[in-house]
FITORDO-162329 format. One line per 5 residues: number of its first residue (from 1); their letters; for each residue x, y, z of N, C-alpha, C, O, CB. Coordinates in nm, 4 decimals. Glycine has a CB too. Example, Ala and Ser with C-alpha at 12.3 -4.5 7.8 and 13.67 -1.06 7.14 Angstrom:
// FITORDO-162329
1 = AS = 1.3190:-0.5690:0.7800:1.2300:-0.4500:0.7800:1.3200:-0.3300:0.7800:1.4236:-0.3319:0.8465:1.1308:-0.4473:0.9046 ~ 1.2850:-0.2250:0.7080:1.3670:-0.1060:0.7140:1.2900:0.0030:0.7870:1.3409:0.1138:0.8039:1.4084:-0.0598:0.5725
// end
This chain:
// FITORDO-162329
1 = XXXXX = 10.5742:14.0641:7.7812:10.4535:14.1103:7.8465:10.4063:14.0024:7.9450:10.3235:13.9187:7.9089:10.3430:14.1437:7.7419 ~ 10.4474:14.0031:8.0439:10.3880:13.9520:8.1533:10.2140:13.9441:8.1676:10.1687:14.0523:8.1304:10.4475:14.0333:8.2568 ~ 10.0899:13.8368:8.2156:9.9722:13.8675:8.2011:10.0164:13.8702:8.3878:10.1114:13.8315:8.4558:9.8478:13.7591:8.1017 ~ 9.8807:13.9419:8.4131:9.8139:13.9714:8.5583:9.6791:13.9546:8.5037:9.6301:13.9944:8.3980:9.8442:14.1325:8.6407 ~ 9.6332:13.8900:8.5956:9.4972:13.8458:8.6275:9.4928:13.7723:8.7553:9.5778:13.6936:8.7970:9.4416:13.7599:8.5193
6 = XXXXX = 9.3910:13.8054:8.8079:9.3520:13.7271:8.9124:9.3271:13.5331:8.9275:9.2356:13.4607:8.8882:9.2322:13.7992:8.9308 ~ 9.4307:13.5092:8.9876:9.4148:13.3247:9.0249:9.2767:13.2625:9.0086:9.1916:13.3467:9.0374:9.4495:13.2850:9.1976 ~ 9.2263:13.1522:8.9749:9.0676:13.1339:8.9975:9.1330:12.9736:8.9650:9.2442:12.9338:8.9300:8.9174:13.2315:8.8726 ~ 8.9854:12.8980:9.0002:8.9457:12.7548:8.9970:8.8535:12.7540:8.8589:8.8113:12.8576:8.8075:8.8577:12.7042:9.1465 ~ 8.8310:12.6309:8.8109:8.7267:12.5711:8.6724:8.7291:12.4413:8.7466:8.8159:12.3562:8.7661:8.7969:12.5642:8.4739
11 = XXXXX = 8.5883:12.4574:8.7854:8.5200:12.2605:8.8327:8.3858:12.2533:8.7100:8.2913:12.3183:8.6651:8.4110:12.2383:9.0769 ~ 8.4709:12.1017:8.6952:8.3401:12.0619:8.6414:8.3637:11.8784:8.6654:8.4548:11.7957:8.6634:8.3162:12.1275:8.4525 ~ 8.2015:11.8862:8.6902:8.1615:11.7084:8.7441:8.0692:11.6951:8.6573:8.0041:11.7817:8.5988:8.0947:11.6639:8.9142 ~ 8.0644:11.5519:8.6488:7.9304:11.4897:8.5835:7.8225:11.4025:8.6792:7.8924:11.3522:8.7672:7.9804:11.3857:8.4657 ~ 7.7088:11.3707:8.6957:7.6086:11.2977:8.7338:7.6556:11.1846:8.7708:7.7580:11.1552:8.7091:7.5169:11.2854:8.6494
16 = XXXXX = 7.6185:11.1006:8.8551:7.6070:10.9785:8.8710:7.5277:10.9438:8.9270:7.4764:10.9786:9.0334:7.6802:10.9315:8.9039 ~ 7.4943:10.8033:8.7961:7.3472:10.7583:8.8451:7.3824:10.5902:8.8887:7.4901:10.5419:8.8536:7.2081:10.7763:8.6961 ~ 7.2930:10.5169:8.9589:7.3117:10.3783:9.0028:7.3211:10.2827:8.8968:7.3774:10.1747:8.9144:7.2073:10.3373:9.0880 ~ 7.2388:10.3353:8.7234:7.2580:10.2085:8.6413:7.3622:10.2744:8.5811:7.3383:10.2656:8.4606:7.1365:10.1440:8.5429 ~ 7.4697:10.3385:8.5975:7.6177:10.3739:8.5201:7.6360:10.2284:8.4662:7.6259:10.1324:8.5427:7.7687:10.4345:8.6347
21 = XXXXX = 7.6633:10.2135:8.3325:7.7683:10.1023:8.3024:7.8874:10.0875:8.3287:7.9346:10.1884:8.3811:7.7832:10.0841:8.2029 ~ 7.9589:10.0047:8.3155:8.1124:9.9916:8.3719:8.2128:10.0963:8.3640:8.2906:10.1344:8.4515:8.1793:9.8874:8.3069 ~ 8.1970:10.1393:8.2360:8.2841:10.2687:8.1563:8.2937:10.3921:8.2103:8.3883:10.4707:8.2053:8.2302:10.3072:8.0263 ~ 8.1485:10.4070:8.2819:8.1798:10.5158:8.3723:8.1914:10.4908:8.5059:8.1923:10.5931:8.5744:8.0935:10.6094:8.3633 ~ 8.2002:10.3918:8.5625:8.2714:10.3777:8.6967:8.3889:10.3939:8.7445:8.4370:10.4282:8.8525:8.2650:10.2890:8.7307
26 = XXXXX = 8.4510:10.3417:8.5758:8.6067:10.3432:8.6243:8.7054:10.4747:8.5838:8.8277:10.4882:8.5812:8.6793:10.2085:8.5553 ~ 8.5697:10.5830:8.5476:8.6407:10.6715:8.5101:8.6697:10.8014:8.5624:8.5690:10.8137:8.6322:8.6100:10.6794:8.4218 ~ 8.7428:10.9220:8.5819:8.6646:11.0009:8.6777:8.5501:11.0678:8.6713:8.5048:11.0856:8.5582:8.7224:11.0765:8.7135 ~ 8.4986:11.1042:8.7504:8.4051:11.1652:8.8317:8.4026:11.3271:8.7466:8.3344:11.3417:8.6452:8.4603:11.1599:9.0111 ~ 8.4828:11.4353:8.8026:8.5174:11.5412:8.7174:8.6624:11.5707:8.7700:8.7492:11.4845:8.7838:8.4115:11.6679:8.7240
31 = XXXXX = 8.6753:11.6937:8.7953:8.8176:11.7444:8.8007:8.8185:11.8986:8.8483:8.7195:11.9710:8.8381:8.8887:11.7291:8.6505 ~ 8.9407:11.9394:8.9009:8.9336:12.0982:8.9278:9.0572:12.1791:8.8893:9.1693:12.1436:8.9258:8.9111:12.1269:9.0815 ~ 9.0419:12.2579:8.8357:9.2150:12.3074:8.7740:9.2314:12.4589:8.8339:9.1245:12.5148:8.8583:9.2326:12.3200:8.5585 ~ 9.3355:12.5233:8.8572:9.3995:12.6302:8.9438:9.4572:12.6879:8.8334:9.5529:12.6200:8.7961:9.5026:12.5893:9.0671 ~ 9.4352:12.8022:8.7541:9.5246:12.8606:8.7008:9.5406:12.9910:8.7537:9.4529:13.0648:8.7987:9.5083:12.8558:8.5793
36 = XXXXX = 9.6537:13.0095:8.7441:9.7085:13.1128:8.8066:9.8180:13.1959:8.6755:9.8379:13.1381:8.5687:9.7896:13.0449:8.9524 ~ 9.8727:13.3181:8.7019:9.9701:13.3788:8.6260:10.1141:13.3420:8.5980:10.1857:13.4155:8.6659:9.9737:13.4809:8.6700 ~ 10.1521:13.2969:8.5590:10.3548:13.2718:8.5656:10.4345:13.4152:8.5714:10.3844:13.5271:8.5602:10.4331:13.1837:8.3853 ~ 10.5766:13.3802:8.5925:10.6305:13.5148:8.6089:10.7067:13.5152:8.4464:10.7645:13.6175:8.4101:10.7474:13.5327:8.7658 ~ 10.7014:13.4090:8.3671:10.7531:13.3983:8.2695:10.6761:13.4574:8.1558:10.5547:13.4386:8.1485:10.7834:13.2823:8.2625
41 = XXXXX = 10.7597:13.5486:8.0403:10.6559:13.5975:7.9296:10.5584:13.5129:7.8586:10.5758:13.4111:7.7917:10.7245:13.6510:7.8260 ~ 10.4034:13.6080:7.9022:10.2867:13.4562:7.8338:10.3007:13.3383:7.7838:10.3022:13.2661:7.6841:10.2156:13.4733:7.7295 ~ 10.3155:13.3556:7.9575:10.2724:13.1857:7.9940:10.2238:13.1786:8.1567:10.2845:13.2365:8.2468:10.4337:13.0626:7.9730 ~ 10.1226:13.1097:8.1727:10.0013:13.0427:8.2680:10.0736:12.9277:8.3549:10.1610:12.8536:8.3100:9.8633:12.9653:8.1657 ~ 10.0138:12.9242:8.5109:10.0430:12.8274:8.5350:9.9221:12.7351:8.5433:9.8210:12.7966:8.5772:10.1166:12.8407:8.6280
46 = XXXXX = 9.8981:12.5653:8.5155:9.7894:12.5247:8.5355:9.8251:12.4251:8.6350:9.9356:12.3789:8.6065:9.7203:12.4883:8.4215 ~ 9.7757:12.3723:8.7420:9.7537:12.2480:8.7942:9.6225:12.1736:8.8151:9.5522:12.2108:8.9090:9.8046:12.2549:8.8980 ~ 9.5860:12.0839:8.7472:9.4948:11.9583:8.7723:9.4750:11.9025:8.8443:9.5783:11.8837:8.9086:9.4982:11.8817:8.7324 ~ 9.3353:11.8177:8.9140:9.3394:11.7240:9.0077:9.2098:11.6660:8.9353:9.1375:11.7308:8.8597:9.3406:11.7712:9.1722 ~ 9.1928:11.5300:8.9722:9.0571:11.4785:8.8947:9.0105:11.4176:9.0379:9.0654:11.4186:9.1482:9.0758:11.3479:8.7390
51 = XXXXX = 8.8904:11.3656:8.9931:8.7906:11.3196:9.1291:8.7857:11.1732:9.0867:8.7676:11.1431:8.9687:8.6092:11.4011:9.1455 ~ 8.7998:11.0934:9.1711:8.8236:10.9741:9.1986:8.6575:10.9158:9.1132:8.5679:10.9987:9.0978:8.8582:10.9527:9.3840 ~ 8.6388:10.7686:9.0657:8.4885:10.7434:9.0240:8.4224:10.6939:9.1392:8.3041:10.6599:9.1430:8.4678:10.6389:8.9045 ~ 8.5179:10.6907:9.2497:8.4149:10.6258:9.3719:8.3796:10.7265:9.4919:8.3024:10.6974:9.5833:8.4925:10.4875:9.4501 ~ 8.4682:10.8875:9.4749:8.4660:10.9410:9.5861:8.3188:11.0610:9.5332:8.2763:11.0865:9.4205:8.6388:11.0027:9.6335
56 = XXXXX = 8.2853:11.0990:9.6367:8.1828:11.2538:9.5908:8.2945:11.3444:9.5598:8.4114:11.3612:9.5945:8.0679:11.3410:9.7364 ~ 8.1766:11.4139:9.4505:8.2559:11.5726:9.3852:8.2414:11.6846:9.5091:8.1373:11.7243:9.5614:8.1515:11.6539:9.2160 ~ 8.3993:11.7280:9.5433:8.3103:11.8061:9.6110:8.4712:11.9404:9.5932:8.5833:11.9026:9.5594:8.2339:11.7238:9.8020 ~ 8.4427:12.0591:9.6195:8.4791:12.1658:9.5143:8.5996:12.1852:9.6240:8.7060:12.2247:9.5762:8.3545:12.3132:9.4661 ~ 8.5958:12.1639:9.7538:8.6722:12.2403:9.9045:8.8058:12.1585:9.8928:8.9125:12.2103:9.9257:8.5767:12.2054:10.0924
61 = XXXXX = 8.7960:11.9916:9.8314:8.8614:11.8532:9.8135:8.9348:11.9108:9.6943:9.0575:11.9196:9.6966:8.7567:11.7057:9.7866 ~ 8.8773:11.9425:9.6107:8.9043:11.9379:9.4589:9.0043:12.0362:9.4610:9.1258:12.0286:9.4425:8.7787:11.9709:9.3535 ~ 8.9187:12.1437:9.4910:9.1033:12.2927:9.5562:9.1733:12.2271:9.6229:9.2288:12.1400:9.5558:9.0872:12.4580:9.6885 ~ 9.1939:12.2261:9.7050:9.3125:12.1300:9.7757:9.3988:12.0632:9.7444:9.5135:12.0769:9.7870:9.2882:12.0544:9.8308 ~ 9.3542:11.9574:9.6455:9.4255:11.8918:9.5946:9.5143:11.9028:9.4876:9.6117:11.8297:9.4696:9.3737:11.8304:9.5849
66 = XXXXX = 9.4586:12.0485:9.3766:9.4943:12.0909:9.2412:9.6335:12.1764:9.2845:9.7421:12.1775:9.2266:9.3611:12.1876:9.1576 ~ 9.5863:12.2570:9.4230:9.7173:12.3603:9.4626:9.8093:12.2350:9.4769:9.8984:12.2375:9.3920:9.7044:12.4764:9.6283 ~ 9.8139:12.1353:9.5523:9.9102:12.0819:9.5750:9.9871:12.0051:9.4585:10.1015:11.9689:9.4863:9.8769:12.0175:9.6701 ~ 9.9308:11.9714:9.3123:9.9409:11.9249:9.2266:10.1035:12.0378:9.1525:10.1231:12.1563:9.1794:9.7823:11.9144:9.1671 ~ 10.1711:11.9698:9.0826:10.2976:12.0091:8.9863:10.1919:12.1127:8.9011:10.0699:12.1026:8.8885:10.3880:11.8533:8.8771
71 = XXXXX = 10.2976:12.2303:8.8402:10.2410:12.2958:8.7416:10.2654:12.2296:8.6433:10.3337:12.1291:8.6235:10.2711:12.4152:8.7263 ~ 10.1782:12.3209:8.5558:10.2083:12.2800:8.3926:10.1772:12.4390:8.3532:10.0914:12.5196:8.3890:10.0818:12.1344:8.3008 ~ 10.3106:12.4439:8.2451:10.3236:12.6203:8.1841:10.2624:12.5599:8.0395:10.2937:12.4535:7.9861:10.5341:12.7206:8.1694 ~ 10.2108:12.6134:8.0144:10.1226:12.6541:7.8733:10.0729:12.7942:7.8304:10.0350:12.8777:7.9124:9.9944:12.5827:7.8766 ~ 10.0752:12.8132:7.7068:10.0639:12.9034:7.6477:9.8658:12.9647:7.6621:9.7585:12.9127:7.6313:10.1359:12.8524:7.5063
76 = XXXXX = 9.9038:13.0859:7.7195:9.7020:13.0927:7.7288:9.6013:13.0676:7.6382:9.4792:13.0651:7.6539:9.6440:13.2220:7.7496 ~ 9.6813:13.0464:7.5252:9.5709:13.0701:7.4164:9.5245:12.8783:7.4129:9.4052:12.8491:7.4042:9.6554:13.1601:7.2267 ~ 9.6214:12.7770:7.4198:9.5928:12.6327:7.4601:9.5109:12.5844:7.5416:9.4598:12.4729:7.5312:9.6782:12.5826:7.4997 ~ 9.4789:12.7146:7.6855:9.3808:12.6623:7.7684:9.2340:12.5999:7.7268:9.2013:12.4825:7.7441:9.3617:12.7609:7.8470 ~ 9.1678:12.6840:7.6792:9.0468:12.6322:7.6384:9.0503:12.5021:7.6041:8.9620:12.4309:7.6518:8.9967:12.6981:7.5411
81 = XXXXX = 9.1563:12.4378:7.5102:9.1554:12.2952:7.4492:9.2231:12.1902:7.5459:9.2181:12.0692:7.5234:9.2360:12.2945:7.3054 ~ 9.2792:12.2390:7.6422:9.3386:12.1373:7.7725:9.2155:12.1362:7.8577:9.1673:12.0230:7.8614:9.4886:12.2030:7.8738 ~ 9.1830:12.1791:7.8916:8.9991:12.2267:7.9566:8.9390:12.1054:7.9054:8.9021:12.0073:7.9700:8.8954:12.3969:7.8744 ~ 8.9322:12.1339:7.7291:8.8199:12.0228:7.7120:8.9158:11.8602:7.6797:8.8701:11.7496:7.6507:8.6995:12.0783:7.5513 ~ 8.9998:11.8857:7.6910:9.0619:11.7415:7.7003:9.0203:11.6426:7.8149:8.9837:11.5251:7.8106:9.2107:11.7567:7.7143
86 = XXXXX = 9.0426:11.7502:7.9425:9.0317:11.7017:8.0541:8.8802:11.6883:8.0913:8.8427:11.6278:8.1918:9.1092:11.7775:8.1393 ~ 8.7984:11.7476:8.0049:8.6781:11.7356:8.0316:8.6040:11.5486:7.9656:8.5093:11.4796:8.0033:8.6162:11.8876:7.9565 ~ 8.7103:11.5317:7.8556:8.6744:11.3957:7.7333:8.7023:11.3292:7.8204:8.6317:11.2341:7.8540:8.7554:11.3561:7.5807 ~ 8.8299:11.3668:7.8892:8.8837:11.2356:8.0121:8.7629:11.2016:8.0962:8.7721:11.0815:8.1212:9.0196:11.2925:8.1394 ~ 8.6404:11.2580:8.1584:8.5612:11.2222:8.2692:8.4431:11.2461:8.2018:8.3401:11.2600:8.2678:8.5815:11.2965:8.4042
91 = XXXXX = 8.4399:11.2554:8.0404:8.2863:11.2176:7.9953:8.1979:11.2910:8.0351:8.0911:11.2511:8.0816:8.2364:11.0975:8.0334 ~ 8.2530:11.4830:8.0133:8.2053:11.5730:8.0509:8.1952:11.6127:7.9085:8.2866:11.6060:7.8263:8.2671:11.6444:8.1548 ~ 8.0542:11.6617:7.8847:8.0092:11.7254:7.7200:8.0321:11.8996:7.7421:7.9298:11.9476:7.7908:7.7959:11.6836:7.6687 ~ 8.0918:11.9570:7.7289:8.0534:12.1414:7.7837:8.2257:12.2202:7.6688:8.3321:12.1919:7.6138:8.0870:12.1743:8.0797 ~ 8.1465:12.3077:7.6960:8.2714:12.4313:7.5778:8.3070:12.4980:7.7286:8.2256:12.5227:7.8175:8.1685:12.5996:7.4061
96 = XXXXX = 8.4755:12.5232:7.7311:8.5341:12.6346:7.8057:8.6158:12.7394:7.7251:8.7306:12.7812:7.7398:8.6210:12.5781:7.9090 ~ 8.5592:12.7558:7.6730:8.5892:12.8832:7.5918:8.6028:13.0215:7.6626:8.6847:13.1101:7.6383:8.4809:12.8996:7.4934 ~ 8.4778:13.0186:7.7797:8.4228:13.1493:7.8615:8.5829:13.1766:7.9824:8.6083:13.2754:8.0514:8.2260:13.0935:7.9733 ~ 8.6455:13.0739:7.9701:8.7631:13.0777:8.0558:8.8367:13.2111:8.0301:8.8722:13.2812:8.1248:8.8572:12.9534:8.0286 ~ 8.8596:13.2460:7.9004:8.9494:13.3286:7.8527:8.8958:13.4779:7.8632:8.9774:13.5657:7.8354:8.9830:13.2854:7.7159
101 = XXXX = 8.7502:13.5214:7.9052:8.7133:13.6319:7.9562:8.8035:13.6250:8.1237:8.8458:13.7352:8.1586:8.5336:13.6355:7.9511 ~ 8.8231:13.5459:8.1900:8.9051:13.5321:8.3328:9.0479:13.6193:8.2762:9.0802:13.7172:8.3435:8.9426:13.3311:8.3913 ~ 9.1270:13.5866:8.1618:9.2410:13.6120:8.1593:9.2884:13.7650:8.1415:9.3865:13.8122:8.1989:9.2806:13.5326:8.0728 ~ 9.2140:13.8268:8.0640:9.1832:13.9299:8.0210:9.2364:14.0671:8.1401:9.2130:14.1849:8.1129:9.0310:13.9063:7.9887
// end
């Protein structure tokens, strides 16, 4: 069973403020991921891009960069928990759970 669904983006950034401690300077910023459908039986394609800790978040950069990024095939039901991996990576607190109404 092949999935069809429509391609979409998931951005998420965090704040930055001037008294950041070190920990979050050197870390990223947020990130933007591209998933799209595979032609292979359920399975997703994902590509990642993260935002630099010194550059602005900005969503036009963030696409850009994720299309051009290598896939990664994963199983749909894993998304939600690669989501919030990548979210621990940039010290983003949030549930993507709501992702999986997209797949549907």
């Amino acid at each position: 069973m092949v999935l069809e669904f429509k391609p979409f983006y998931i951005h998420a950034s965090r704040p930055v403020f001037k008294t950041d401690n070190s920990r979050y300077m050197h870390m990223p910023r947020g990130f933007t991921a591209f998933i799209q459908p595979s032609a292979g039986d359920r399975i997703i394609n994902v590509q990642i891009a993260y935002c630099s800790a010194k550059d602005q978040f900005c969503k036009k950069t963030g696409r850009f960069q994720a299309v051009r990024k290598d896939y990664m095939y994963m199983n749909p039901r894993k998304l939600g928990q690669f989501l919030e991996l990548a979210a621990i990576k940039c010290d983003i607190h949030t549930n993507f759970e709501y992702v999986y109404k997209h797949l549907v």
